[in-house]
PDB file of N, CA, C, O and CB in Angstrom:
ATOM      1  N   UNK A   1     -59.226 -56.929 -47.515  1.00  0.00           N
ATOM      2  CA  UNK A   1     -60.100 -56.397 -46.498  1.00  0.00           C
ATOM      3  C   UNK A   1     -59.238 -55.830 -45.377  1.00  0.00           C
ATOM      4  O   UNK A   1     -58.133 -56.331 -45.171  1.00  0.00           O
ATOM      5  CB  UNK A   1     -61.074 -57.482 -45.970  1.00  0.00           C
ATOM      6  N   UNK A   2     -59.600 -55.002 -44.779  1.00  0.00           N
ATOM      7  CA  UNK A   2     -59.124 -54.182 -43.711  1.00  0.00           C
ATOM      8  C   UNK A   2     -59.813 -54.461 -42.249  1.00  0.00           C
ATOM      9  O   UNK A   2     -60.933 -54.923 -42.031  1.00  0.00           O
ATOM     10  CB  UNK A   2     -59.354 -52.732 -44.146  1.00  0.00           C
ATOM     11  N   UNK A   3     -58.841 -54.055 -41.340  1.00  0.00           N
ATOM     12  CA  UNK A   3     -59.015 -54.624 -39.699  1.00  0.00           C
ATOM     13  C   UNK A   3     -60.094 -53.627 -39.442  1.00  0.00           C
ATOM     14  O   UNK A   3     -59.857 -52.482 -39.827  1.00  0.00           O
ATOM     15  CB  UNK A   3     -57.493 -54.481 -38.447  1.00  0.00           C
ATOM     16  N   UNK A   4     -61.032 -53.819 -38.965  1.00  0.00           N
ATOM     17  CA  UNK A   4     -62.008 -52.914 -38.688  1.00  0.00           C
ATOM     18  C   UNK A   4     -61.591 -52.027 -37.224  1.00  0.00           C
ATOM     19  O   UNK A   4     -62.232 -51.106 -36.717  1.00  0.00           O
ATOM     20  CB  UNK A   4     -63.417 -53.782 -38.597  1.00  0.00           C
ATOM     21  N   UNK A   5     -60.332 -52.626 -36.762  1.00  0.00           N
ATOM     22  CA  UNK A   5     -59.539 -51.999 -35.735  1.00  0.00           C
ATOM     23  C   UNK A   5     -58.731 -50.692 -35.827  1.00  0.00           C
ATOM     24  O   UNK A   5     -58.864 -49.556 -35.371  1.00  0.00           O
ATOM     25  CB  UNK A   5     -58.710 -52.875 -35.411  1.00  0.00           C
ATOM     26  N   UNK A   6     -57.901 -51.281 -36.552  1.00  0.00           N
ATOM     27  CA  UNK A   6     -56.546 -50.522 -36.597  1.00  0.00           C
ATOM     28  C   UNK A   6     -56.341 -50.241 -38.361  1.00  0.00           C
ATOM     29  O   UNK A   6     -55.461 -49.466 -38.734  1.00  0.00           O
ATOM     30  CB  UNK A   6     -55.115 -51.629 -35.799  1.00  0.00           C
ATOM     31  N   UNK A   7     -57.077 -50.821 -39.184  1.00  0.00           N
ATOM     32  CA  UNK A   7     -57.648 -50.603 -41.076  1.00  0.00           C
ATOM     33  C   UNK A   7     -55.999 -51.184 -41.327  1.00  0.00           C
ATOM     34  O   UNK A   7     -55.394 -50.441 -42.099  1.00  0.00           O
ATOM     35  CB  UNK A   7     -58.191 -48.262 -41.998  1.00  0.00           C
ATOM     36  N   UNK A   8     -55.308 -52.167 -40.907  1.00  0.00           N
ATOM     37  CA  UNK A   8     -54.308 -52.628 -42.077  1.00  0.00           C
ATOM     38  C   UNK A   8     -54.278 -53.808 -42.199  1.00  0.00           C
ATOM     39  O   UNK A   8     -54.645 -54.659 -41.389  1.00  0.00           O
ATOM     40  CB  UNK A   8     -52.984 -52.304 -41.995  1.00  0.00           C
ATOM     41  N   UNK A   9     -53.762 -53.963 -43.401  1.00  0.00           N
ATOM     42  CA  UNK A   9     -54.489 -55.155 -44.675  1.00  0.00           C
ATOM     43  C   UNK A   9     -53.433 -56.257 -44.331  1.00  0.00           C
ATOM     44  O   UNK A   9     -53.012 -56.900 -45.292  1.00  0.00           O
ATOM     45  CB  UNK A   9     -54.416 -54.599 -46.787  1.00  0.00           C
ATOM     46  N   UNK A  10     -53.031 -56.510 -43.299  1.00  0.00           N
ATOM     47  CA  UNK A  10     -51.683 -57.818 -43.314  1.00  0.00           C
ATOM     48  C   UNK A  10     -52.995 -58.718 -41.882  1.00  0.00           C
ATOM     49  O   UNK A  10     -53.141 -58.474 -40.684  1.00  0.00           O
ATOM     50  CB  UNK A  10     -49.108 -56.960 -42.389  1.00  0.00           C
ATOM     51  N   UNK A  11     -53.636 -59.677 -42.747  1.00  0.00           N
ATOM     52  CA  UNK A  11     -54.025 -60.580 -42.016  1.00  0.00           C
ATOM     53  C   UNK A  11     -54.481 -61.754 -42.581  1.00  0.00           C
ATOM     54  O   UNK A  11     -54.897 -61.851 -43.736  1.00  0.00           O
ATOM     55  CB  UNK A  11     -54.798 -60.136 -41.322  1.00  0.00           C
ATOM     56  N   UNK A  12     -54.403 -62.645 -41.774  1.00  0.00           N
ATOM     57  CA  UNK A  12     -54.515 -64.301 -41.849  1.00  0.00           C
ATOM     58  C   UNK A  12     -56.570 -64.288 -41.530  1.00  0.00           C
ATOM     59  O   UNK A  12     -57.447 -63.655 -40.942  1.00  0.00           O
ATOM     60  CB  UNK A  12     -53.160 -65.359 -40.080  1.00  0.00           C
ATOM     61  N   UNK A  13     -56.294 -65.829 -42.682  1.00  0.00           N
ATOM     62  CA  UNK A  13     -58.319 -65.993 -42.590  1.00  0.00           C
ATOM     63  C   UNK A  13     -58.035 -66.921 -42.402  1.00  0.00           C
ATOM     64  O   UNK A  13     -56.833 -67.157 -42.282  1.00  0.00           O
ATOM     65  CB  UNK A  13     -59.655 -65.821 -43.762  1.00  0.00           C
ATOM     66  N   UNK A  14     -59.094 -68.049 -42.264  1.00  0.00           N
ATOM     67  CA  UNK A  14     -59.503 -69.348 -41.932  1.00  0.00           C
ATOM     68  C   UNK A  14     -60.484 -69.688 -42.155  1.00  0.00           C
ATOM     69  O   UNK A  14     -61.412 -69.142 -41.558  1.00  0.00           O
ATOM     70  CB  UNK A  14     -59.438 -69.659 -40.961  1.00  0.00           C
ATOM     71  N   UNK A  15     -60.808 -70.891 -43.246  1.00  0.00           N
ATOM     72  CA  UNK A  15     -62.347 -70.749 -43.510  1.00  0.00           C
ATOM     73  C   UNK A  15     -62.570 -72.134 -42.803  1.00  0.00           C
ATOM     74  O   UNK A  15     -61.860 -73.131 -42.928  1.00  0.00           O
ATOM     75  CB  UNK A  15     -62.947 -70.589 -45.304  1.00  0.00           C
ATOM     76  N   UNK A  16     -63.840 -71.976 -41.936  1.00  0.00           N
ATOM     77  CA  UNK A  16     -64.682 -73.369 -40.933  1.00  0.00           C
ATOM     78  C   UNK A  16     -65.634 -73.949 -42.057  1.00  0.00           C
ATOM     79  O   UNK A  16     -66.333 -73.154 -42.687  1.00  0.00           O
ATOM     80  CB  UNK A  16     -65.896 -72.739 -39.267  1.00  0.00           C
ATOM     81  N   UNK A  17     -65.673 -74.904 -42.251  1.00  0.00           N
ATOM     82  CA  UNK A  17     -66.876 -75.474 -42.881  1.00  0.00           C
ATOM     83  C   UNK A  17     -67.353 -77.026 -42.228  1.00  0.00           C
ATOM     84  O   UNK A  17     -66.651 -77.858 -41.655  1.00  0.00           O
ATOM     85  CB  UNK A  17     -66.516 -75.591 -44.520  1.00  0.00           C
ATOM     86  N   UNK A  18     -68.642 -77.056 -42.513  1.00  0.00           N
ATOM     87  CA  UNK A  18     -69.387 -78.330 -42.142  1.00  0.00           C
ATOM     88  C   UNK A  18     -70.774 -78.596 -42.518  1.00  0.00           C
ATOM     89  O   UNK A  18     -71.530 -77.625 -42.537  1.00  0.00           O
ATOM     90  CB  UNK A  18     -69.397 -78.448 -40.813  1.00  0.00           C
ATOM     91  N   UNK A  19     -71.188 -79.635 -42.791  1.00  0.00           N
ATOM     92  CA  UNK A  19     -72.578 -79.568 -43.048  1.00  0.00           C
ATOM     93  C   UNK A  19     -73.479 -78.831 -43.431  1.00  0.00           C
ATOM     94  O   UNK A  19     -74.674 -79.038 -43.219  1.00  0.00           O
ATOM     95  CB  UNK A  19     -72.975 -79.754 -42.427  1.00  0.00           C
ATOM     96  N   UNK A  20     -72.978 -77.817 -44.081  1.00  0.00           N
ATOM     97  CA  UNK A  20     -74.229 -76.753 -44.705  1.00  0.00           C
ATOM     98  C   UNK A  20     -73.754 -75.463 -43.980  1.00  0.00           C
ATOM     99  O   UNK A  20     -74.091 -74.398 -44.499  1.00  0.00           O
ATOM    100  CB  UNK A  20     -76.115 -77.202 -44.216  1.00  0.00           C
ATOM    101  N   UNK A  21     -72.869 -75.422 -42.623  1.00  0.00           N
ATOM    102  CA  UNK A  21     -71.947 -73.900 -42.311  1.00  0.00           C
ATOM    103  C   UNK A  21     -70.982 -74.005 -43.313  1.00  0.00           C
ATOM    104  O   UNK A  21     -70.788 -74.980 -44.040  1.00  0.00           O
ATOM    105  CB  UNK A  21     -71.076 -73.693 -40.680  1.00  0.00           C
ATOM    106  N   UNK A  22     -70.477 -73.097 -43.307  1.00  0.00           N
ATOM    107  CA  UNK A  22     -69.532 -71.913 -43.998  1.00  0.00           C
ATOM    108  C   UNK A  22     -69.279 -70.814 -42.982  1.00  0.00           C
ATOM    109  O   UNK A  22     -70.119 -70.148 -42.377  1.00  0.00           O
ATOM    110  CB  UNK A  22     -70.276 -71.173 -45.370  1.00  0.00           C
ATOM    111  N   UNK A  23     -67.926 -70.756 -42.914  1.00  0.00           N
ATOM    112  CA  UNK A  23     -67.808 -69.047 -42.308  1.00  0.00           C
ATOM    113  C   UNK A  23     -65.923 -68.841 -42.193  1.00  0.00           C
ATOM    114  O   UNK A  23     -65.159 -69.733 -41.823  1.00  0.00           O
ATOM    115  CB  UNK A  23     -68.803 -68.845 -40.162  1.00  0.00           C
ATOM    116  N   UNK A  24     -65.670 -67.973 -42.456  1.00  0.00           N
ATOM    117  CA  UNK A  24     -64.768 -67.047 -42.963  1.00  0.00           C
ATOM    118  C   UNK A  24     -63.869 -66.288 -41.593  1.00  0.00           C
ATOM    119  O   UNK A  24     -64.580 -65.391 -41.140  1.00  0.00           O
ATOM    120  CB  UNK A  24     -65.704 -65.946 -43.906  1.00  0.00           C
ATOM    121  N   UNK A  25     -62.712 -66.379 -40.927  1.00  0.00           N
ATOM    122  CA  UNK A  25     -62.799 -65.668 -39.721  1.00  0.00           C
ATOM    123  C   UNK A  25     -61.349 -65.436 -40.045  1.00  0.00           C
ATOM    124  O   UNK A  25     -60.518 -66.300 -40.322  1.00  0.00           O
ATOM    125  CB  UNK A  25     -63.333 -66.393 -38.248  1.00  0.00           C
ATOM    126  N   UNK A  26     -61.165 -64.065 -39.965  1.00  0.00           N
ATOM    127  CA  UNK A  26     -59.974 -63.105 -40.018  1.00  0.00           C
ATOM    128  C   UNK A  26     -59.291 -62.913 -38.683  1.00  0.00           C
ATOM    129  O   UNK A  26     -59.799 -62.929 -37.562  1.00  0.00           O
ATOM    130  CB  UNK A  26     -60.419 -61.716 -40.523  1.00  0.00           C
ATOM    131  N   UNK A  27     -57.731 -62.682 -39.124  1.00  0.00           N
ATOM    132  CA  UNK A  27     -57.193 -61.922 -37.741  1.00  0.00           C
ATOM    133  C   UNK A  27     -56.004 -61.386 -38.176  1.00  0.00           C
ATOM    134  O   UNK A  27     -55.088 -61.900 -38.818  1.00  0.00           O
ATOM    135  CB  UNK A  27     -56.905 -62.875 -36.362  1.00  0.00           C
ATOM    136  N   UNK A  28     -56.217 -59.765 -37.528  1.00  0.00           N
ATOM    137  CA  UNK A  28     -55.452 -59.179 -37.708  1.00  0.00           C
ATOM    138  C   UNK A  28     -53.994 -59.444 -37.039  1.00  0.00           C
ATOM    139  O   UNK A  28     -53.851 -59.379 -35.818  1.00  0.00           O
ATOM    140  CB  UNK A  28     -56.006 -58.253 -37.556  1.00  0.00           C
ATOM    141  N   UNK A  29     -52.683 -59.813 -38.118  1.00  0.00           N
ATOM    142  CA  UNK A  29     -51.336 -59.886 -37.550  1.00  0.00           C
ATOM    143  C   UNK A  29     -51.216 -58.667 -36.396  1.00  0.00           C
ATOM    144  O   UNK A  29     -50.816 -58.877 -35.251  1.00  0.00           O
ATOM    145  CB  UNK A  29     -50.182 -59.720 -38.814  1.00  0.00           C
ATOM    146  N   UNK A  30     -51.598 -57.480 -36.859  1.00  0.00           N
ATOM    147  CA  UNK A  30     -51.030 -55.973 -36.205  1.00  0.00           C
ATOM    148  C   UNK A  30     -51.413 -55.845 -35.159  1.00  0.00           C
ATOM    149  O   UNK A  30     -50.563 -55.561 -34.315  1.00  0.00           O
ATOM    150  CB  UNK A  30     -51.369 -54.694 -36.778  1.00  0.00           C
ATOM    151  N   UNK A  31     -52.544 -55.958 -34.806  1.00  0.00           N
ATOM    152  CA  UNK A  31     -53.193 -55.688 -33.555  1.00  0.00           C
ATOM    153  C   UNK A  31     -54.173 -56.655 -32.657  1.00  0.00           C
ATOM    154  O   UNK A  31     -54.663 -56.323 -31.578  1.00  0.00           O
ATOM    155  CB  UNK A  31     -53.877 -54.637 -33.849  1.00  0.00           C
ATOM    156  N   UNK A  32     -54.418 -58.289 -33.514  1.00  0.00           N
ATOM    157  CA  UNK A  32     -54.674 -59.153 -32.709  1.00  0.00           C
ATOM    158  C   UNK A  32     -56.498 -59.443 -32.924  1.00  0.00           C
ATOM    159  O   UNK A  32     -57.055 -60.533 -32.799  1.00  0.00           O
ATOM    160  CB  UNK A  32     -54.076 -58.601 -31.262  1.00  0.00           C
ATOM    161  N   UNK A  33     -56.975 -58.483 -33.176  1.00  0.00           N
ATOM    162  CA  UNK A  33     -58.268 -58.397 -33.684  1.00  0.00           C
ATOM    163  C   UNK A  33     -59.083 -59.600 -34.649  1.00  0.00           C
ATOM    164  O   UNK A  33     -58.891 -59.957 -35.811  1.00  0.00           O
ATOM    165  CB  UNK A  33     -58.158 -57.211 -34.398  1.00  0.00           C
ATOM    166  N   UNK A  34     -59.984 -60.003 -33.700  1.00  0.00           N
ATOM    167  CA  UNK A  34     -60.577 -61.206 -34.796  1.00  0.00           C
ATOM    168  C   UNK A  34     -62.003 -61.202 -35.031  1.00  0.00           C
ATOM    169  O   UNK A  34     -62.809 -61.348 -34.112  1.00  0.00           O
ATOM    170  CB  UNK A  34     -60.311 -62.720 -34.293  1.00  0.00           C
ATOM    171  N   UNK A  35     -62.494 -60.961 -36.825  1.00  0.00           N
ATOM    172  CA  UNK A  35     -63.456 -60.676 -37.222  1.00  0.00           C
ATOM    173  C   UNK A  35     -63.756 -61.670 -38.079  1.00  0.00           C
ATOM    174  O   UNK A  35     -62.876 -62.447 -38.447  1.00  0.00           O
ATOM    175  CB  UNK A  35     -63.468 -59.565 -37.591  1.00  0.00           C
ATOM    176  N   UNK A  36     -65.551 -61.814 -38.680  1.00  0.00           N
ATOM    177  CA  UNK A  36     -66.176 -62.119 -39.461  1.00  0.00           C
ATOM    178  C   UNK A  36     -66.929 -61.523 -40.512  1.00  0.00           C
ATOM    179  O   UNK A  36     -67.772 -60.757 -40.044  1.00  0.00           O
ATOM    180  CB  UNK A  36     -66.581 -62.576 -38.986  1.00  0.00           C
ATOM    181  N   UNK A  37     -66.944 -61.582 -41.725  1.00  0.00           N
ATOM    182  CA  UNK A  37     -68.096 -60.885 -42.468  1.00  0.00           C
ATOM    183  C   UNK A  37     -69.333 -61.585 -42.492  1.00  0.00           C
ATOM    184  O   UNK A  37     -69.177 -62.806 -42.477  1.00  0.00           O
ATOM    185  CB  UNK A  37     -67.768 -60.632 -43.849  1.00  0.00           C
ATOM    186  N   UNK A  38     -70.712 -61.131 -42.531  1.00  0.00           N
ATOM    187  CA  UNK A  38     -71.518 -61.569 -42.984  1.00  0.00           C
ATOM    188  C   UNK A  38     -72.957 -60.871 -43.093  1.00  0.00           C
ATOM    189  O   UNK A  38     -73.641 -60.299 -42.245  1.00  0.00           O
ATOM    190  CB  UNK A  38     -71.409 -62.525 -42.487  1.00  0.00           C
ATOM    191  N   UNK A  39     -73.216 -61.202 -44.821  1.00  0.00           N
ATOM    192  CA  UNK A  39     -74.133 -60.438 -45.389  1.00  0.00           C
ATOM    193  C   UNK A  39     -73.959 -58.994 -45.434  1.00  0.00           C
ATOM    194  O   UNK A  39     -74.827 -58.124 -45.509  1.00  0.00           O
ATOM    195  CB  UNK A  39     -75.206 -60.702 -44.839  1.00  0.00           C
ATOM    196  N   UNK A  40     -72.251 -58.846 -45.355  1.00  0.00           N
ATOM    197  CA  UNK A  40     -72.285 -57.522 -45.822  1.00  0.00           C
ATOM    198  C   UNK A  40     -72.214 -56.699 -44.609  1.00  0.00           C
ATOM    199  O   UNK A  40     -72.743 -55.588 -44.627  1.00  0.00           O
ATOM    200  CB  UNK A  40     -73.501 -57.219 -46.671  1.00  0.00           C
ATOM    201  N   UNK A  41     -71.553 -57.171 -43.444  1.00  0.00           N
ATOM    202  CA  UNK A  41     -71.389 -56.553 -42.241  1.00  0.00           C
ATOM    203  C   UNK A  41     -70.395 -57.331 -41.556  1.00  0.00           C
ATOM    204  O   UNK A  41     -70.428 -58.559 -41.628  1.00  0.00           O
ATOM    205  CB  UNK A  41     -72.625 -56.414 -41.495  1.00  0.00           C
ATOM    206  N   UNK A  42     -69.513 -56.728 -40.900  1.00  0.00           N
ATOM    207  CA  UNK A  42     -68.463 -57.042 -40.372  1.00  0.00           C
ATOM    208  C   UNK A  42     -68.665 -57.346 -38.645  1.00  0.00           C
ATOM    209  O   UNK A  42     -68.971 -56.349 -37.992  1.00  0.00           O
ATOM    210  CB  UNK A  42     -67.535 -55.936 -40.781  1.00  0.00           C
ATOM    211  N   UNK A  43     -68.544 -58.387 -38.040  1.00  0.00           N
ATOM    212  CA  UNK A  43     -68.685 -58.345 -36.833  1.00  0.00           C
ATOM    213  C   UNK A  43     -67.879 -59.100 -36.133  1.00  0.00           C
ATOM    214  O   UNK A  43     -67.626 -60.273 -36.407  1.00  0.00           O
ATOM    215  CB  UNK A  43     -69.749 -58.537 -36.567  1.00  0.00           C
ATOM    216  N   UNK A  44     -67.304 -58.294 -34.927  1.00  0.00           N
ATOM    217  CA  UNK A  44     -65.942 -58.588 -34.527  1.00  0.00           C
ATOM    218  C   UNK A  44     -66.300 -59.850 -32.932  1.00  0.00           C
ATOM    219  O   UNK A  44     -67.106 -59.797 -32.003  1.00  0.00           O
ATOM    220  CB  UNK A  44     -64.996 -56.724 -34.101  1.00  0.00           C
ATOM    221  N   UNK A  45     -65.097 -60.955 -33.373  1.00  0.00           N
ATOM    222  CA  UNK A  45     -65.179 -61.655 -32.756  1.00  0.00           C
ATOM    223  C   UNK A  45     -64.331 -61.463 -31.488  1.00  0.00           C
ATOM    224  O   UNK A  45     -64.775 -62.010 -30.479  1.00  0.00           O
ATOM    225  CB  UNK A  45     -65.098 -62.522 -33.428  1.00  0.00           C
ATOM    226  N   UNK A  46     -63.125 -60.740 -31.369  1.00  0.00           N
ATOM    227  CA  UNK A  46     -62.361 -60.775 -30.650  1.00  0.00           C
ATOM    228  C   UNK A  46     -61.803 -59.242 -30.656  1.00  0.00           C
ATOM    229  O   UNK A  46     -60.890 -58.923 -31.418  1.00  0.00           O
ATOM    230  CB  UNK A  46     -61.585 -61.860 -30.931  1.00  0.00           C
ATOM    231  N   UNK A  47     -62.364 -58.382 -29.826  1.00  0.00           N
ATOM    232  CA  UNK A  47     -61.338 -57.200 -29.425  1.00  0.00           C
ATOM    233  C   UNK A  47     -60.803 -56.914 -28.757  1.00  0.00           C
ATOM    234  O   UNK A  47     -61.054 -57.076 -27.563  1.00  0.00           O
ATOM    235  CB  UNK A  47     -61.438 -56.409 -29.362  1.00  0.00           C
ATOM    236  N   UNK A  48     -59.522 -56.189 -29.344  1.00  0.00           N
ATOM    237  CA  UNK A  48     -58.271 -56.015 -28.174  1.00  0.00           C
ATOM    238  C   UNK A  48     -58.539 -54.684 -27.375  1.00  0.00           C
ATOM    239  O   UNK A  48     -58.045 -54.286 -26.320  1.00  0.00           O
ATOM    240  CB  UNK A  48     -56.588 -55.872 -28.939  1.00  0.00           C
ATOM    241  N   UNK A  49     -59.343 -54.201 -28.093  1.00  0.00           N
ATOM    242  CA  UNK A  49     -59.733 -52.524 -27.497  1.00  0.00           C
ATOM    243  C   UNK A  49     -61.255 -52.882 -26.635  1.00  0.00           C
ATOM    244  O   UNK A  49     -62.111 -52.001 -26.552  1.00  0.00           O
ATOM    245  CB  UNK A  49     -60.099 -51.047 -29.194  1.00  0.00           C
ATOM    246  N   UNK A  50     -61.453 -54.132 -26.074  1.00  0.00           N
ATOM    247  CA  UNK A  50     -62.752 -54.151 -25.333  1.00  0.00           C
ATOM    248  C   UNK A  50     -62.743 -53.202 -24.193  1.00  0.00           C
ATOM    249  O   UNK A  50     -63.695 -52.434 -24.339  1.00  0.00           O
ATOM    250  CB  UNK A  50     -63.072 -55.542 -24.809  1.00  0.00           C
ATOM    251  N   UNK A  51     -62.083 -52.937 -23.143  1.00  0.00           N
ATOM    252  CA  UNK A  51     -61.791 -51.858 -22.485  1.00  0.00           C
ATOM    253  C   UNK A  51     -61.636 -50.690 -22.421  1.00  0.00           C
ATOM    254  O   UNK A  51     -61.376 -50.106 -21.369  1.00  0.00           O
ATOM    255  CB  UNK A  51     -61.302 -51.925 -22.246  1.00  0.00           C
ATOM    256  N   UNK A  52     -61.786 -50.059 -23.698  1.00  0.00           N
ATOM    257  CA  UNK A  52     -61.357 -48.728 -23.624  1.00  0.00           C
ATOM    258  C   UNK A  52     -62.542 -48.346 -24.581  1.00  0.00           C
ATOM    259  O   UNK A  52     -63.258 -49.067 -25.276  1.00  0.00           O
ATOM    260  CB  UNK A  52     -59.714 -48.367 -24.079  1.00  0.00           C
ATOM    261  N   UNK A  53     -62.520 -46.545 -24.342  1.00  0.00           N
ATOM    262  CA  UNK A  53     -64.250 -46.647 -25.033  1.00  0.00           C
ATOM    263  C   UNK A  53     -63.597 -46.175 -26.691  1.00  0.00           C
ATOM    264  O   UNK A  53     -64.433 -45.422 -27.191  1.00  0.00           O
ATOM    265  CB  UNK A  53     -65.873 -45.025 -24.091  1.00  0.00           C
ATOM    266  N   UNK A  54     -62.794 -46.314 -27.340  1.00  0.00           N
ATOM    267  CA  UNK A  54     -62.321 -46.554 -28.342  1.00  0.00           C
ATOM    268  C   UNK A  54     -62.298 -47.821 -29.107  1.00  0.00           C
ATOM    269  O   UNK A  54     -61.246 -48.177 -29.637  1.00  0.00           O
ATOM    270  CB  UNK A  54     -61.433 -46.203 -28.152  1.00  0.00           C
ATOM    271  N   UNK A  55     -63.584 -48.664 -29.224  1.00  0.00           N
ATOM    272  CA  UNK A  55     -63.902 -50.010 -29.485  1.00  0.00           C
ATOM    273  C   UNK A  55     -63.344 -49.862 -30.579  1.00  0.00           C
ATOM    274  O   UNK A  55     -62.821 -48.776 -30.827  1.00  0.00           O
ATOM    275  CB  UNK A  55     -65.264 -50.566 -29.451  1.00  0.00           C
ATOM    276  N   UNK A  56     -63.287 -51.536 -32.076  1.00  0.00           N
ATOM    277  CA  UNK A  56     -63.585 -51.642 -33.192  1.00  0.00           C
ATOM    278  C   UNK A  56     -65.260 -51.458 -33.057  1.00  0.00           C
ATOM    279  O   UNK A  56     -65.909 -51.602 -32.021  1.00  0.00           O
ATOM    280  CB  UNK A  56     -62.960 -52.915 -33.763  1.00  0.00           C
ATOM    281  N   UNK A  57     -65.777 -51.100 -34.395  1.00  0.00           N
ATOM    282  CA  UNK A  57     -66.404 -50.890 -34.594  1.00  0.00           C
ATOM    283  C   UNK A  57     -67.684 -51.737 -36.357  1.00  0.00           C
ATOM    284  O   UNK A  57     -67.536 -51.397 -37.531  1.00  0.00           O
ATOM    285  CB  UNK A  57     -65.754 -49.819 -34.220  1.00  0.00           C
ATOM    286  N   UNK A  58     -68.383 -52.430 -36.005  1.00  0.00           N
ATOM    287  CA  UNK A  58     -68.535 -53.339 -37.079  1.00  0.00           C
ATOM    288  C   UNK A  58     -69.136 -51.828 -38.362  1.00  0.00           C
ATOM    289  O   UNK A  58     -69.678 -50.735 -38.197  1.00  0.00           O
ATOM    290  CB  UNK A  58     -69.923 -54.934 -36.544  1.00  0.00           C
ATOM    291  N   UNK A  59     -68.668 -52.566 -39.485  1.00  0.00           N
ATOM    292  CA  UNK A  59     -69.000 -51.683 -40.582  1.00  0.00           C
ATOM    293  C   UNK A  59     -69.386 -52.305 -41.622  1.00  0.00           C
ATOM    294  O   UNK A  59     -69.135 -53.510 -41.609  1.00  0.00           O
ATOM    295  CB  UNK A  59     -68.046 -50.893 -40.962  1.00  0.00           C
ATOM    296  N   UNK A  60     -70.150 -51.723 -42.931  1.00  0.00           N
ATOM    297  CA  UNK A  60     -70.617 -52.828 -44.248  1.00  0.00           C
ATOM    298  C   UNK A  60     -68.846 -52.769 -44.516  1.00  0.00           C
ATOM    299  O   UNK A  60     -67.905 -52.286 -43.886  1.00  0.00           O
ATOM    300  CB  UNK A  60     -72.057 -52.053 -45.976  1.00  0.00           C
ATOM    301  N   UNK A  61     -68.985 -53.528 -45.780  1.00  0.00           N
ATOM    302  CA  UNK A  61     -67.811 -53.657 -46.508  1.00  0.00           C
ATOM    303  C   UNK A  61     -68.372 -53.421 -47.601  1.00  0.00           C
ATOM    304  O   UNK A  61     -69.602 -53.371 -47.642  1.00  0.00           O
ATOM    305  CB  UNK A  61     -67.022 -54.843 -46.450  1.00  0.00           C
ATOM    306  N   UNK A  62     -67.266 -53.135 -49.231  1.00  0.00           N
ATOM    307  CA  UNK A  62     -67.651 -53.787 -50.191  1.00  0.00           C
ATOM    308  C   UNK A  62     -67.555 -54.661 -51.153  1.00  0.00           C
ATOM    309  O   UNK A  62     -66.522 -55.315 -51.010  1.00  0.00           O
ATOM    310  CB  UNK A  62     -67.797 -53.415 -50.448  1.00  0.00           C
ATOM    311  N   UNK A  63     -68.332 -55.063 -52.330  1.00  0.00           N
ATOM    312  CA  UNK A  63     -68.311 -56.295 -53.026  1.00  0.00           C
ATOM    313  C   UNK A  63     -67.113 -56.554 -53.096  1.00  0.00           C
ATOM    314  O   UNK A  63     -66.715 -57.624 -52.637  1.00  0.00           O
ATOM    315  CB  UNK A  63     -68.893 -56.369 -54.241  1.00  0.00           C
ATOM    316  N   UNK A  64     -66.106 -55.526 -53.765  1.00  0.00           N
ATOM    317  CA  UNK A  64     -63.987 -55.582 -53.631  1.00  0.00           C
ATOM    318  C   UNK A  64     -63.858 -55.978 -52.803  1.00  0.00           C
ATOM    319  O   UNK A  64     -63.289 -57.041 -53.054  1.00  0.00           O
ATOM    320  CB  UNK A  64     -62.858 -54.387 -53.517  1.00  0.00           C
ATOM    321  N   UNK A  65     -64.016 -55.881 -51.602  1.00  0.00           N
ATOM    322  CA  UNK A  65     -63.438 -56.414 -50.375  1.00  0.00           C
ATOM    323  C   UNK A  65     -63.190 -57.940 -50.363  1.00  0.00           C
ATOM    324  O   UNK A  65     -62.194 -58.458 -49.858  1.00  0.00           O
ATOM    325  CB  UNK A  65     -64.331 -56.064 -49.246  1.00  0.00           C
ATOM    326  N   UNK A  66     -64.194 -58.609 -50.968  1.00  0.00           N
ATOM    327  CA  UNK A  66     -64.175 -60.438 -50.789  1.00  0.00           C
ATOM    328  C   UNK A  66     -62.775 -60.691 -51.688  1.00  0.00           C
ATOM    329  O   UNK A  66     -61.981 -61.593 -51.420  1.00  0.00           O
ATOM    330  CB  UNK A  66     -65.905 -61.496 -51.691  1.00  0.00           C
ATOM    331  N   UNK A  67     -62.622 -59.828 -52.697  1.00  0.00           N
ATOM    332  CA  UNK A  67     -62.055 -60.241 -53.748  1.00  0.00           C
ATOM    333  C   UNK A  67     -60.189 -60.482 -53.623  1.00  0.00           C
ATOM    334  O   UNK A  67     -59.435 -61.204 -54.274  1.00  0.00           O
ATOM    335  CB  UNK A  67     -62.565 -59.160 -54.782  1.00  0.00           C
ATOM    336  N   UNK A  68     -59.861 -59.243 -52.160  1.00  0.00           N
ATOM    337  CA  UNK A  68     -58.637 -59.382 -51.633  1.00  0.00           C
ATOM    338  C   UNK A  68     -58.085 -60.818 -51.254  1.00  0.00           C
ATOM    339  O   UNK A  68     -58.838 -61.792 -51.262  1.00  0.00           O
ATOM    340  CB  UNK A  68     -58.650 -58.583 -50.561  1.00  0.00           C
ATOM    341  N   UNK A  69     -56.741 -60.915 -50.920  1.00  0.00           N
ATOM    342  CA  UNK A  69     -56.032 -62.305 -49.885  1.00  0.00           C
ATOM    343  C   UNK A  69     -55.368 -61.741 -49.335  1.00  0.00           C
ATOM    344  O   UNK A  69     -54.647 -60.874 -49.828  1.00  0.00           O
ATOM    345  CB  UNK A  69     -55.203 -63.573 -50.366  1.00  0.00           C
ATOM    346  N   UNK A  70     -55.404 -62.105 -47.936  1.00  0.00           N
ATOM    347  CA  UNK A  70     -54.342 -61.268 -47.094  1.00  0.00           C
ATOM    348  C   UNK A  70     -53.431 -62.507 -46.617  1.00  0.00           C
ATOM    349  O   UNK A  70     -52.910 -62.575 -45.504  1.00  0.00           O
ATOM    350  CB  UNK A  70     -55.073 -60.273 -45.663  1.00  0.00           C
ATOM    351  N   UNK A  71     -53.357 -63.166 -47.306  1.00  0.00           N
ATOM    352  CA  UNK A  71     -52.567 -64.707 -46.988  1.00  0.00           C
ATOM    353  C   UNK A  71     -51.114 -64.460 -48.051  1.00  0.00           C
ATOM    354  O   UNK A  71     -50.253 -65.336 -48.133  1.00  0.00           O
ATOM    355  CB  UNK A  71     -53.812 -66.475 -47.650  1.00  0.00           C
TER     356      UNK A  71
END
């Protein structure tokens, strides 16, 4: 999967689980950027571009995408 920031594929995940959560949270080495997928939409937890009107931008992904490791 790709940084919905800066699109390069060198990043660390972490999966949270508990009691019936699940969730998946990426971060980009390159640019610091920290995202989630879910249901097929990408939504960013942490941007480095919050200031500038050049945001990330959340996008679908596809089914390939889960299938990467960026570990």
């Amino acid at each position: 999967m790709k940084c919905p920031a800066c699109s390069s594929y060198d990043y660390s995940a972490m999966d949270l689980q508990t009691d019936g959560f699940a969730e998946q949270i990426m971060e980009c080495r390159a640019c610091g950027t920290v995202w989630s997928v879910n249901h097929g939409a990408v939504e960013i937890v942490r941007d480095p571009n919050r200031k500038s009107f050049l945001q990330a931008q959340s996008e679908c992904v596809e089914g390939d995408d889960y299938n990467s490791s960026g570990s």
